[in-house]
N, CA, C and O atoms as a DFTB+ gen file, in Angstrom:
744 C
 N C O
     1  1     104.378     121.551     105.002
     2  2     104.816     120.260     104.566
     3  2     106.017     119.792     105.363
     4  3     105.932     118.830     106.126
     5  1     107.091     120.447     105.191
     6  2     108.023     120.526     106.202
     7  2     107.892     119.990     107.630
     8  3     108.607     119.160     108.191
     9  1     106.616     120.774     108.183
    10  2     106.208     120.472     109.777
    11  2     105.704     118.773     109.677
    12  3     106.232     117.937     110.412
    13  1     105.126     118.573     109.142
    14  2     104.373     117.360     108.308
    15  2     105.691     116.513     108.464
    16  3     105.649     115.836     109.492
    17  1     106.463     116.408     107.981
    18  2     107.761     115.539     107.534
    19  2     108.358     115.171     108.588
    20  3     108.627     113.979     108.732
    21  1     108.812     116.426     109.882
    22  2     109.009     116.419     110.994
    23  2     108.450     115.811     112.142
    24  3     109.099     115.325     113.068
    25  1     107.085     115.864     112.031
    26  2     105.837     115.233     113.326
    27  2     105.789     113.884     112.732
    28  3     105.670     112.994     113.574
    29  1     105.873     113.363     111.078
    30  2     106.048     111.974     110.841
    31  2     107.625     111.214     110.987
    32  3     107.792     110.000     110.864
    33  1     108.581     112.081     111.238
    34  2     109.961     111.792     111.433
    35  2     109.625     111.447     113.365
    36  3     109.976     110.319     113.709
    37  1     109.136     112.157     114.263
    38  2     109.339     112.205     115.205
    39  2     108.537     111.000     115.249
    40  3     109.187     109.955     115.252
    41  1     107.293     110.903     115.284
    42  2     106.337     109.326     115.177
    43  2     107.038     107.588     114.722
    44  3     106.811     106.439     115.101
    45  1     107.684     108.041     114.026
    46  2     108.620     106.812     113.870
    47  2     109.637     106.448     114.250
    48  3     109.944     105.260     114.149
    49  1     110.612     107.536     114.903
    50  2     111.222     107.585     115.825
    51  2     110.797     106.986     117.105
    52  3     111.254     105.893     117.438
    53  1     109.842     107.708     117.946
    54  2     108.944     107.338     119.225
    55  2     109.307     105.521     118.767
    56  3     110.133     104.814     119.345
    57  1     108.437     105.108     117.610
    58  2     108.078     103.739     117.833
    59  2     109.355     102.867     117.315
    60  3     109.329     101.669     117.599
    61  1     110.363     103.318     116.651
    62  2     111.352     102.553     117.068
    63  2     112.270     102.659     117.881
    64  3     113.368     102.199     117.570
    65  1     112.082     103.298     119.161
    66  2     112.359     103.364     120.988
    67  2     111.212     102.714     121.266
    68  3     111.430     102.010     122.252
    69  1     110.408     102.626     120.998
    70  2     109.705     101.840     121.841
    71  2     109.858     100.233     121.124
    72  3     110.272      99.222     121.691
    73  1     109.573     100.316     120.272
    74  2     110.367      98.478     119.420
    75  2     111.462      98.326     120.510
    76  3     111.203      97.711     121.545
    77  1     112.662      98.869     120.297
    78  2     113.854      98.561     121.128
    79  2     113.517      98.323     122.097
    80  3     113.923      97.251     122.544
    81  1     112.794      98.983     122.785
    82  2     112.307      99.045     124.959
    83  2     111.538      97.393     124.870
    84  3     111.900      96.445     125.566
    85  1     110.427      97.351     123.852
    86  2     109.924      96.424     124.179
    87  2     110.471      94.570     124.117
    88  3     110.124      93.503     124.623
    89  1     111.677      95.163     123.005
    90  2     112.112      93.681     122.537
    91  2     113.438      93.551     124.210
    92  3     113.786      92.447     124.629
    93  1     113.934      94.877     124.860
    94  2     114.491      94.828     125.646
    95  2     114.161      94.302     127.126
    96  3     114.967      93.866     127.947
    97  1     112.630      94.469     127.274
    98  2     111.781      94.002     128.221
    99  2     111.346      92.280     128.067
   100  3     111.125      91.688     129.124
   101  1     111.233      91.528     126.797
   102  2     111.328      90.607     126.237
   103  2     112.569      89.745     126.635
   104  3     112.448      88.695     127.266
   105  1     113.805      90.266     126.215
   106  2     114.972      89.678     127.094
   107  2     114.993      89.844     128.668
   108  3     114.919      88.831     129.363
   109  1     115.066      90.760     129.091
   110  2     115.143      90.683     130.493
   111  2     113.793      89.844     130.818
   112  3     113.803      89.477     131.993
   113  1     112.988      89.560     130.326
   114  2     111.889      88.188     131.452
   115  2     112.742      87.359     130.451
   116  3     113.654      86.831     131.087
   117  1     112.774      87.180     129.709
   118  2     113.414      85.539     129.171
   119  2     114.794      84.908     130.297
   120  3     114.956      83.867     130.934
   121  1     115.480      85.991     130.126
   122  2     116.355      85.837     131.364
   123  2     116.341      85.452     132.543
   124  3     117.063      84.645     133.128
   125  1     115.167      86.287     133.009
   126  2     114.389      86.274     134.287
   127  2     114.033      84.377     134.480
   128  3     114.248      83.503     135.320
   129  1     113.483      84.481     133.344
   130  2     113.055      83.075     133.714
   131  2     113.811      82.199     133.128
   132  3     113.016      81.385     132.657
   133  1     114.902      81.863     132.863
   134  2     115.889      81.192     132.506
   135  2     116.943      80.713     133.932
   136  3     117.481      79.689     134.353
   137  1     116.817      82.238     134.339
   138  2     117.700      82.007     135.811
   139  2     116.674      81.387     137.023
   140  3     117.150      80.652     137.888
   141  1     115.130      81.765     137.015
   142  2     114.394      80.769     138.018
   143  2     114.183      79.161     137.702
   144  3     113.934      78.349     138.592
   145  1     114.362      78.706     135.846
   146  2     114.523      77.257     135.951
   147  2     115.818      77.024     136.164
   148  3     115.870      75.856     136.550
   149  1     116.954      77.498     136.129
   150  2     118.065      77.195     136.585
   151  2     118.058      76.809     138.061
   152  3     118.776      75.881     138.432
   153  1     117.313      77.447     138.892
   154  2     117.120      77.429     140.318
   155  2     115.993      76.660     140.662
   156  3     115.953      76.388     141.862
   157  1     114.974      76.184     139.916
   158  2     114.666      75.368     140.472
   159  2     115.380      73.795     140.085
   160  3     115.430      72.860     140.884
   161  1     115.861      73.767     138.790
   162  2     116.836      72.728     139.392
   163  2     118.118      72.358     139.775
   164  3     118.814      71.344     139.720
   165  1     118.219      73.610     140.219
   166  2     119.282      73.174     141.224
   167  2     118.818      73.271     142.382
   168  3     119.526      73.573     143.343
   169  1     117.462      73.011     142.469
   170  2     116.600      72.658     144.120
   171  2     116.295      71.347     143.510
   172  3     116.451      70.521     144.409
   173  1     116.058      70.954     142.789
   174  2     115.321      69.717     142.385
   175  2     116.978      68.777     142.542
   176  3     116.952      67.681     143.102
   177  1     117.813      69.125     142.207
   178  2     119.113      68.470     142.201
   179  2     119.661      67.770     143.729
   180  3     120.016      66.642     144.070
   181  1     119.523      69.003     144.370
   182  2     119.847      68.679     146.102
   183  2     118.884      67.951     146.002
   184  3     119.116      66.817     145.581
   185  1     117.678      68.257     146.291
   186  2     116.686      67.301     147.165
   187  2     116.397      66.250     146.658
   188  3     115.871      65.468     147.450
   189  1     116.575      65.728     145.197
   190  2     116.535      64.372     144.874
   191  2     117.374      63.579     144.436
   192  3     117.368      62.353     144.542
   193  1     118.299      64.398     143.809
   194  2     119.951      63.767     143.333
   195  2     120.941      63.922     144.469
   196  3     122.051      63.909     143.938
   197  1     121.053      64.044     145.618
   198  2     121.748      64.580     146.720
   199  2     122.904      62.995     146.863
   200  3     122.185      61.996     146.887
   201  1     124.394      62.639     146.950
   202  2     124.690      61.950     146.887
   203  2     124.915      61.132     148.341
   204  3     125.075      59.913     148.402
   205  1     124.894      62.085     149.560
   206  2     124.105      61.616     150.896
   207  2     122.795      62.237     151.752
   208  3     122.443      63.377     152.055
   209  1     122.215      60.777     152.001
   210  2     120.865      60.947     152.404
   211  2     120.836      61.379     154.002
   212  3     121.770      60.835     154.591
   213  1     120.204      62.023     154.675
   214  2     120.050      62.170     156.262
   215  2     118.844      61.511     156.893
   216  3     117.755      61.317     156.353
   217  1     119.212      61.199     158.119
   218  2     118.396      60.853     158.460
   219  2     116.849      60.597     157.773
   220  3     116.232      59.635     157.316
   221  1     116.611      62.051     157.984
   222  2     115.225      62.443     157.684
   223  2     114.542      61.708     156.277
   224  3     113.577      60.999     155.990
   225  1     115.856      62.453     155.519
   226  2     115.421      61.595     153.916
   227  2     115.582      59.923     153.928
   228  3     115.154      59.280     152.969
   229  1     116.081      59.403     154.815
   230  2     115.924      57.723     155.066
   231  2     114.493      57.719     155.724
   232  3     113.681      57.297     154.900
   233  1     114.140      57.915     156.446
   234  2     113.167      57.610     157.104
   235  2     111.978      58.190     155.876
   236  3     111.105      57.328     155.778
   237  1     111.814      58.894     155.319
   238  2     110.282      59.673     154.589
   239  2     110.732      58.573     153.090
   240  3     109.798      58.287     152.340
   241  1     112.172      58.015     152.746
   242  2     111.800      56.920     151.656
   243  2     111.350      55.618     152.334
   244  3     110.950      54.777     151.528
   245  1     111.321      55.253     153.624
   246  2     110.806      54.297     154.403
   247  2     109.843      54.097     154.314
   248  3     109.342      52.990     154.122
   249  1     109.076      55.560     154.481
   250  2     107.694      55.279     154.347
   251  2     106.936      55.502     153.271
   252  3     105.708      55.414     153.257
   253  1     107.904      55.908     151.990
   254  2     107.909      55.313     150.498
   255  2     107.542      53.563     150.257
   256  3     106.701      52.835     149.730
   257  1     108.475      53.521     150.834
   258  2     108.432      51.921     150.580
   259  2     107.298      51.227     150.918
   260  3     106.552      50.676     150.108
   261  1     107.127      51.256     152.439
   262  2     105.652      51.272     152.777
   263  2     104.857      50.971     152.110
   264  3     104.525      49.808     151.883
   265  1     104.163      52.401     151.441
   266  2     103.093      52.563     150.427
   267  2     103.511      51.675     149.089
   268  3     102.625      50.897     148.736
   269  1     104.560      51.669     148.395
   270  2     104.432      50.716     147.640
   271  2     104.161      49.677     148.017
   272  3     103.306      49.206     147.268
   273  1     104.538      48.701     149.165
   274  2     104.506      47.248     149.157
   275  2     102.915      47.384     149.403
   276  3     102.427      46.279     149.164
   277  1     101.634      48.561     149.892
   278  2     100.705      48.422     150.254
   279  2      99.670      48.382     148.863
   280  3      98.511      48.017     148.663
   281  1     100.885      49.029     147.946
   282  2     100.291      49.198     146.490
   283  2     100.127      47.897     146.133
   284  3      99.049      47.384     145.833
   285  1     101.416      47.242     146.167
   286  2     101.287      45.897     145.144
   287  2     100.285      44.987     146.312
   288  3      99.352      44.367     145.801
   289  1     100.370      44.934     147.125
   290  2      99.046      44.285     147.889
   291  2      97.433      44.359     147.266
   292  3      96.584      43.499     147.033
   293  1      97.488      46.032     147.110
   294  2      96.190      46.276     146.124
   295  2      95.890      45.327     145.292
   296  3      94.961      44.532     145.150
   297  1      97.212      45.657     144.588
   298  2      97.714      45.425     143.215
   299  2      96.997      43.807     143.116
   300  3      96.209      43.445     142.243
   301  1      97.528      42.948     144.298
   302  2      97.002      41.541     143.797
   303  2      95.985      41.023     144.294
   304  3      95.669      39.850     144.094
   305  1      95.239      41.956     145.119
   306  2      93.814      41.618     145.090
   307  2      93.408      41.622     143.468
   308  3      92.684      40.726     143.034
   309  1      93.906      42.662     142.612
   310  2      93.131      43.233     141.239
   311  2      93.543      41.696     140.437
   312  3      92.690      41.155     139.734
   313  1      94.536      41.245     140.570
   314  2      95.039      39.806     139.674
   315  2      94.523      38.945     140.107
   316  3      94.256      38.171     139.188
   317  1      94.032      38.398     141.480
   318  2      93.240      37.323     141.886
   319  2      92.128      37.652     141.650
   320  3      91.367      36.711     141.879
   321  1      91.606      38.551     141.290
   322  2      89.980      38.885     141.372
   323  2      89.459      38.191     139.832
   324  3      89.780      38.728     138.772
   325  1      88.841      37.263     139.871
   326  2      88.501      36.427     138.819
   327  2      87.607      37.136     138.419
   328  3      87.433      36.613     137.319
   329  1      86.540      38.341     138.496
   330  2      85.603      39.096     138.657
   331  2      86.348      39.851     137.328
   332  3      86.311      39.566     136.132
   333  1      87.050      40.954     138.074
   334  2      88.055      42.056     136.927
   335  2      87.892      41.463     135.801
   336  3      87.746      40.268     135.544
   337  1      87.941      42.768     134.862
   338  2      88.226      42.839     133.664
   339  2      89.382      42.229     133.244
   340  3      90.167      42.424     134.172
   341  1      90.056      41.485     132.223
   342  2      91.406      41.378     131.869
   343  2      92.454      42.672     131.260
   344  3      93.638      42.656     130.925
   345  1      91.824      43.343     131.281
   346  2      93.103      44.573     130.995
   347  2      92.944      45.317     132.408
   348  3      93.883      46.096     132.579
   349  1      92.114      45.305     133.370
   350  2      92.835      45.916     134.866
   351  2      93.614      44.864     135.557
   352  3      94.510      45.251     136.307
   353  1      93.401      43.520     135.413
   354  2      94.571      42.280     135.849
   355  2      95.363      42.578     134.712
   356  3      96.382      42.554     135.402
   357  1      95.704      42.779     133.834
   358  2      97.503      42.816     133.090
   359  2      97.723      44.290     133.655
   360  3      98.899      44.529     133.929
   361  1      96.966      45.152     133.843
   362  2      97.843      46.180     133.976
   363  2      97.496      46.256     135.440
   364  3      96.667      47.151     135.609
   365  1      97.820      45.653     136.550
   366  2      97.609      45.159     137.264
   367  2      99.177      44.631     137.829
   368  3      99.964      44.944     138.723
   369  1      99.101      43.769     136.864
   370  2     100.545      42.762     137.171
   371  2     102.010      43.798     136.292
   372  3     103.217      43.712     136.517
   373  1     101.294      44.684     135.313
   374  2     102.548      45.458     134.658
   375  2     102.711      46.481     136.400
   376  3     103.765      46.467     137.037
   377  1     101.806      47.045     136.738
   378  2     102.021      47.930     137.925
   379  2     102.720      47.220     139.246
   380  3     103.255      47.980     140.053
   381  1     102.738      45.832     139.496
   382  2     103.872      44.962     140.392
   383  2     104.861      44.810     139.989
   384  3     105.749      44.694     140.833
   385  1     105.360      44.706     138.163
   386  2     106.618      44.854     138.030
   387  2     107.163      45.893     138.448
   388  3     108.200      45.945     139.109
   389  1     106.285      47.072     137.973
   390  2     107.716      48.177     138.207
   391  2     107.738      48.347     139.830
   392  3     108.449      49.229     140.312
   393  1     107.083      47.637     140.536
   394  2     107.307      48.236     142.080
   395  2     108.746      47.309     142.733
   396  3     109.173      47.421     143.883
   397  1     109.232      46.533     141.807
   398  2     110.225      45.624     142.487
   399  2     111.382      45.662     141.411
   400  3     110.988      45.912     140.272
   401  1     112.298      45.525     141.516
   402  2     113.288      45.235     141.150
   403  2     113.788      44.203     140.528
   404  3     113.914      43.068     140.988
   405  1     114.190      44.732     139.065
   406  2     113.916      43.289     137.723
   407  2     114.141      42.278     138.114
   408  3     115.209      42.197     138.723
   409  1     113.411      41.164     138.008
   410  2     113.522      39.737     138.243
   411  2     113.380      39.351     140.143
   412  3     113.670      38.223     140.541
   413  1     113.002      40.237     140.931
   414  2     112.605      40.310     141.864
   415  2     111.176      40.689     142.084
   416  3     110.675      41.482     142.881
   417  1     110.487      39.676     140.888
   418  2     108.402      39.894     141.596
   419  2     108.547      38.606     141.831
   420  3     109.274      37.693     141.440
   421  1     107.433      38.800     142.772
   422  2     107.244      37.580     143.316
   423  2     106.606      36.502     142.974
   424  3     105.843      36.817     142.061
   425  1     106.487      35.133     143.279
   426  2     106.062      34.031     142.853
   427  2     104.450      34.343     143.288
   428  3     103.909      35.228     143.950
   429  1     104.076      33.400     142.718
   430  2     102.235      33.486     143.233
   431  2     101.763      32.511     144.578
   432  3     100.680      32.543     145.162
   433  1     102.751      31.784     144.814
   434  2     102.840      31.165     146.451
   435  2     103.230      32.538     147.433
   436  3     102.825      32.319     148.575
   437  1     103.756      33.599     147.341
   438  2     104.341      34.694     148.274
   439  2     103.236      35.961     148.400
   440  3     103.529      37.056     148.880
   441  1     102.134      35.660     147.965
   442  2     101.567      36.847     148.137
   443  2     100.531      36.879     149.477
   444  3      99.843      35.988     149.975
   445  1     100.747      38.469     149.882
   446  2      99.917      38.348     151.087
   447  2      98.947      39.109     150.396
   448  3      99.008      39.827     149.398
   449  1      97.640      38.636     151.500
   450  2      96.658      38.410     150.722
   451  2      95.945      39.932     151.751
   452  3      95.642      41.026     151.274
   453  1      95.870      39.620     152.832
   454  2      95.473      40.847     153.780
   455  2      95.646      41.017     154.479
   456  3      95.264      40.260     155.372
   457  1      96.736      42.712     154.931
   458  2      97.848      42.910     154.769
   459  2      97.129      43.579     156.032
   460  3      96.166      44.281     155.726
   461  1      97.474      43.472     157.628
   462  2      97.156      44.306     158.891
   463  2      97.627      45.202     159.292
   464  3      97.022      46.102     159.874
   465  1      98.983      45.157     159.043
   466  2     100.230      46.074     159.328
   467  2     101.498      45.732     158.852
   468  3     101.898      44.569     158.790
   469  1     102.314      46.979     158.425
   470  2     103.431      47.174     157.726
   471  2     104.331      48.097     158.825
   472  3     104.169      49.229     159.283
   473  1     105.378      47.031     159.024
   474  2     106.340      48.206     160.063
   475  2     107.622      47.808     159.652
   476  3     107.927      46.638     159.419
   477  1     108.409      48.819     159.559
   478  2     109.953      48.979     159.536
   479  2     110.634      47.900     160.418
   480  3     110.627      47.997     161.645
   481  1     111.254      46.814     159.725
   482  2     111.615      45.992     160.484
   483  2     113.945      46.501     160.382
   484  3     114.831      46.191     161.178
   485  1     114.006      47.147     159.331
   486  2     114.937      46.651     159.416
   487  2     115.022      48.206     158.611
   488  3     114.309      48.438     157.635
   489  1     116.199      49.431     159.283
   490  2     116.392      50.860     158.329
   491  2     116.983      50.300     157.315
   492  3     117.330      49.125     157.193
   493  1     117.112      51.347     156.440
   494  2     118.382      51.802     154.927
   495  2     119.437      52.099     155.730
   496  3     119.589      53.036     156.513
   497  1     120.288      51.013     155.388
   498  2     121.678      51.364     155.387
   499  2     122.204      51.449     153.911
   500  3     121.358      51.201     153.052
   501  1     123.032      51.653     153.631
   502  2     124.192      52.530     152.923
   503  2     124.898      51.109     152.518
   504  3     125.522      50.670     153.484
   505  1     124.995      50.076     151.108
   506  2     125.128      49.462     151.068
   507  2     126.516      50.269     149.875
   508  3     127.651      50.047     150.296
   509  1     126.493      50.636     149.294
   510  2     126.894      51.602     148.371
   511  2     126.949      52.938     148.112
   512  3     126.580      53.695     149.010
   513  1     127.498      53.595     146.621
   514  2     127.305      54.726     146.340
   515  2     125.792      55.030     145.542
   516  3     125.317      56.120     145.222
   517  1     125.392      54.046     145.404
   518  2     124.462      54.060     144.629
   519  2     122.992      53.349     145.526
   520  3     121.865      53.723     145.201
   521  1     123.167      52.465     146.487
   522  2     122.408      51.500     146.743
   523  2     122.279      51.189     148.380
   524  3     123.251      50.707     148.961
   525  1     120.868      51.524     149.206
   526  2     120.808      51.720     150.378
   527  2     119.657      50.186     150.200
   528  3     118.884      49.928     149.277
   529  1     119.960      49.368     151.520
   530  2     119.089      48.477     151.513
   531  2     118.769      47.970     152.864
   532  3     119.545      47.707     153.783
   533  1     116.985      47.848     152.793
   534  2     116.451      47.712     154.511
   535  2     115.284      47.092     154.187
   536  3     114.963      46.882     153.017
   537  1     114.464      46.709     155.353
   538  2     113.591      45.733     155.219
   539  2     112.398      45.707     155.824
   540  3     112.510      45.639     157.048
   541  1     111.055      45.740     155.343
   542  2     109.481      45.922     156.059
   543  2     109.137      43.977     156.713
   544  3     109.315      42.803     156.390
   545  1     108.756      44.548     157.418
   546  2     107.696      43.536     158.226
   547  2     106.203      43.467     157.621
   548  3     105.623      44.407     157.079
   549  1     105.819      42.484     157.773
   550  2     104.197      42.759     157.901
   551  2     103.271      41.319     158.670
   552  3     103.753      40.333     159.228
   553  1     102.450      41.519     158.537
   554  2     101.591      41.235     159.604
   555  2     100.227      40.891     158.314
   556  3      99.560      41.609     157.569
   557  1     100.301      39.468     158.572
   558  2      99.274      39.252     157.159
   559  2      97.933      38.008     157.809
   560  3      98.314      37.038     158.464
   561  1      96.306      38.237     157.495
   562  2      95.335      37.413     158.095
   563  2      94.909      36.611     156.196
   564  3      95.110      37.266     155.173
   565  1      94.532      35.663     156.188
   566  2      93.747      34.860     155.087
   567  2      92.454      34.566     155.594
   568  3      92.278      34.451     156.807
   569  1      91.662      34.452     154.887
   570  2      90.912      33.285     154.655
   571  2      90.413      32.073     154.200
   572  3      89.820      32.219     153.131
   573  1      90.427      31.033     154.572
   574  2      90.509      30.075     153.494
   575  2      89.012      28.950     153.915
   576  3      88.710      28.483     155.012
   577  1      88.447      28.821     152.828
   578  2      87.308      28.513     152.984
   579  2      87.111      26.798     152.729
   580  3      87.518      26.322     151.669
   581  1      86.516      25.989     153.683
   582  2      86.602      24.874     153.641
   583  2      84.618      24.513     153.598
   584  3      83.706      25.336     153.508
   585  1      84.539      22.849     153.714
   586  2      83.919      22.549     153.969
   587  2      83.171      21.943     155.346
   588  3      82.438      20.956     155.424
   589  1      83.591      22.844     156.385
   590  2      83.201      22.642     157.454
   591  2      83.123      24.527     157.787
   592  3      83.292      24.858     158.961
   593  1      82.914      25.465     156.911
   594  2      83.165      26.804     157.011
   595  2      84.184      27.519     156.957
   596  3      85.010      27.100     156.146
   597  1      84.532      28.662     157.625
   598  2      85.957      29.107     157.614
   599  2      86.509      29.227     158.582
   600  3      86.203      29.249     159.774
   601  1      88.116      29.378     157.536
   602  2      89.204      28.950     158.682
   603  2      89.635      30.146     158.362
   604  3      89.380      30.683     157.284
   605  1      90.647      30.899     159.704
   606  2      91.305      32.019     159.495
   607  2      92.622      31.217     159.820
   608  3      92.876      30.203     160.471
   609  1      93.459      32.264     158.959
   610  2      95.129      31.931     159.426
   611  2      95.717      33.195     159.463
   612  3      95.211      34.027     158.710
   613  1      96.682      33.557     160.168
   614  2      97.663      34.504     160.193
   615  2      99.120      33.975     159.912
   616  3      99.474      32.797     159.958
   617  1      99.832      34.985     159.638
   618  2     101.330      35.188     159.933
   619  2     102.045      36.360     159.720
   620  3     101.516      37.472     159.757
   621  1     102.968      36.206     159.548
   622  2     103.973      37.349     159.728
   623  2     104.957      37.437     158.242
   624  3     105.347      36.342     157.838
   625  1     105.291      38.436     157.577
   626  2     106.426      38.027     156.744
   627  2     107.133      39.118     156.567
   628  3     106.916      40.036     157.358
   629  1     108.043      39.294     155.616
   630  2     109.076      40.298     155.507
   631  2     109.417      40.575     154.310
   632  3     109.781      39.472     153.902
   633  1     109.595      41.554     153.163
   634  2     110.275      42.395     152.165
   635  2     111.471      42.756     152.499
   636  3     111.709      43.312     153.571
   637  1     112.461      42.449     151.517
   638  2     113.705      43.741     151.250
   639  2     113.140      44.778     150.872
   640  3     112.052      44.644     150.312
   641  1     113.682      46.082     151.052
   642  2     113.152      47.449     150.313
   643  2     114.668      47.752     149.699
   644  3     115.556      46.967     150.033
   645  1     114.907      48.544     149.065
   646  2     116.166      49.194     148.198
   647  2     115.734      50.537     147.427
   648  3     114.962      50.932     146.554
   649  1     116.665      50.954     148.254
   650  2     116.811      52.750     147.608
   651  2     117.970      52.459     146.513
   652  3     119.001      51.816     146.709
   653  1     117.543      53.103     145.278
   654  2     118.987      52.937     144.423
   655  2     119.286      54.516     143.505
   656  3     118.221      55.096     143.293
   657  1     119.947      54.912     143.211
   658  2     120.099      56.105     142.452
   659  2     120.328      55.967     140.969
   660  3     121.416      55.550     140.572
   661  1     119.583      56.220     140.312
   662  2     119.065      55.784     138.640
   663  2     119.265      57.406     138.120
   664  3     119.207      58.515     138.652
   665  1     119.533      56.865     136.767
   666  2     119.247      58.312     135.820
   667  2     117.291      58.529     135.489
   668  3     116.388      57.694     135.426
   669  1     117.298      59.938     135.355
   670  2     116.153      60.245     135.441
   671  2     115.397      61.371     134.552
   672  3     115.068      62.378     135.179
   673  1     115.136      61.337     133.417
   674  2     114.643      62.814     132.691
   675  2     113.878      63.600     133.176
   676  3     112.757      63.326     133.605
   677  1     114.560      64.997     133.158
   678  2     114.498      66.342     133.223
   679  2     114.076      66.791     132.399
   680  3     114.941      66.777     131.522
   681  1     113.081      67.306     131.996
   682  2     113.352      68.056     130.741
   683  2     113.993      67.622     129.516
   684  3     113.655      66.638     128.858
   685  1     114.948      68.428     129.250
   686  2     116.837      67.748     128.363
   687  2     117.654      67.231     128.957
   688  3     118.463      66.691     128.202
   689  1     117.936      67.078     130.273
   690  2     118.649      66.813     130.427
   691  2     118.686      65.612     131.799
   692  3     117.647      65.279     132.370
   693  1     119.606      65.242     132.056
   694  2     119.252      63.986     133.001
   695  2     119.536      64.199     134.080
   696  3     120.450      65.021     134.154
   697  1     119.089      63.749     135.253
   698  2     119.752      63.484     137.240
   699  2     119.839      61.954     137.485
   700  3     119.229      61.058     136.902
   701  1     120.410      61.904     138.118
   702  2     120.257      60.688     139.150
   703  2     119.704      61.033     140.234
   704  3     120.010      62.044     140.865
   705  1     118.675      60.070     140.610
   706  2     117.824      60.823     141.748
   707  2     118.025      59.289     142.187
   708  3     118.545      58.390     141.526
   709  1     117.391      59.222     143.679
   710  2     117.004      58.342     144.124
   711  2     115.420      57.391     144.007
   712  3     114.453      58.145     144.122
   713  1     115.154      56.352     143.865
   714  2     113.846      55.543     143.864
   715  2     114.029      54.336     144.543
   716  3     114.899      53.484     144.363
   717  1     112.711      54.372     145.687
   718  2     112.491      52.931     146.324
   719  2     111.546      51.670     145.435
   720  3     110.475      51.597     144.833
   721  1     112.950      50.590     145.868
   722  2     112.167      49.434     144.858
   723  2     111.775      48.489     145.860
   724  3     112.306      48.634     146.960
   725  1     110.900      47.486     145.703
   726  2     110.970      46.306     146.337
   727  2     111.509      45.235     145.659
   728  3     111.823      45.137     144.473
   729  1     111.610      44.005     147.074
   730  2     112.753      43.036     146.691
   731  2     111.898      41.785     147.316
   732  3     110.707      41.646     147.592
   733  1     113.001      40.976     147.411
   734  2     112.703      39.575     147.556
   735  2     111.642      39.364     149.004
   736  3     111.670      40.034     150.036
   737  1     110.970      38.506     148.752
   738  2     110.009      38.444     150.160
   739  2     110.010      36.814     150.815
   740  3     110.359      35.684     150.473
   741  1     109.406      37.477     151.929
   742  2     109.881      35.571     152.939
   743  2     108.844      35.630     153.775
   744  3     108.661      34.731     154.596
């Protein structure tokens, strides 16, 4: 009985060392991974909250900008298209607001209609601590349909672009990162 008492003393022993080991292995990864989201944002911090931009990072939001102004181009084929559904034209025209900068969308006389080329007319400069501002070109053909057939027209026009540094959710907690907006057009 004795021996009995002993081999069930030692058995419960074993498993509360091993409880301890395991709840100890439990902390060390919690840790573990407490200190790799710590590190990744403080990679996410530099590379998007960084309070000066280089070169490099001017030029790759350049061609941020780009693609948006090529978006909202999409974008208003989907609102002129008398065809579309009415909830892909409103959400359509909600997706041109956010590409510009409040109270900077454009009138419905300013839109280019088809869009040949988009080139950097003008870099991000450094207008601020907060606010870099530069300017796209483009290169725009119409069609406009008469009664003698069609007529083509071209021209040329131009966007502001603006890099600005906004607060931004993380998780819990917030950054200021940078985002390219568009601006006024001519």
């Amino acid at each position: 009985m004795r021996r009995t008492v002993k081999i069930f003393a030692l058995i419960l022993l074993y498993f509360l060392a091993c409880g301890k080991s395991c709840d100890n292995g439990e902390q060390f990864d919690a840790r573990r991974e407490q200190h790799r989201i710590t590190a990744l944002s403080d990679s996410l911090r530099m590379v998007f909250a960084s309070d000066t931009l280089s070169a490099n990072s001017l030029t790759a939001y350049m061609e941020s900008a780009k693609q948006k102004f090529l978006d909202y181009v999409d974008y208003m084929k989907i609102v002129n298209d008398s065809a579309a559904a009415e909830p892909f034209r409103s959400k359509a025209e909600e997706m041109i607001r956010s590409l510009f900068l409040p109270g900077e969308e454009p009138g419905k006389e300013n839109q280019p209609v088809n869009v040949d080329s988009v080139y950097r007319n003008e870099a991000f400069q450094r207008i601020n601590d907060s606010v870099y501002g530069g300017s796209l070109s483009y290169s725009f053909k119409n069609l406009q349909f008469a009664d003698k057939g069609v007529k083509k027209s071209s021209g040329k026009g131009m966007i502001e672009v603006y890099l600005l540094k906004s607060d931004k959710n993380f998780g819990k907690g917030k950054f200021r990162v940078w985002n390219v907006y568009l601006g006024k057009t001519e």
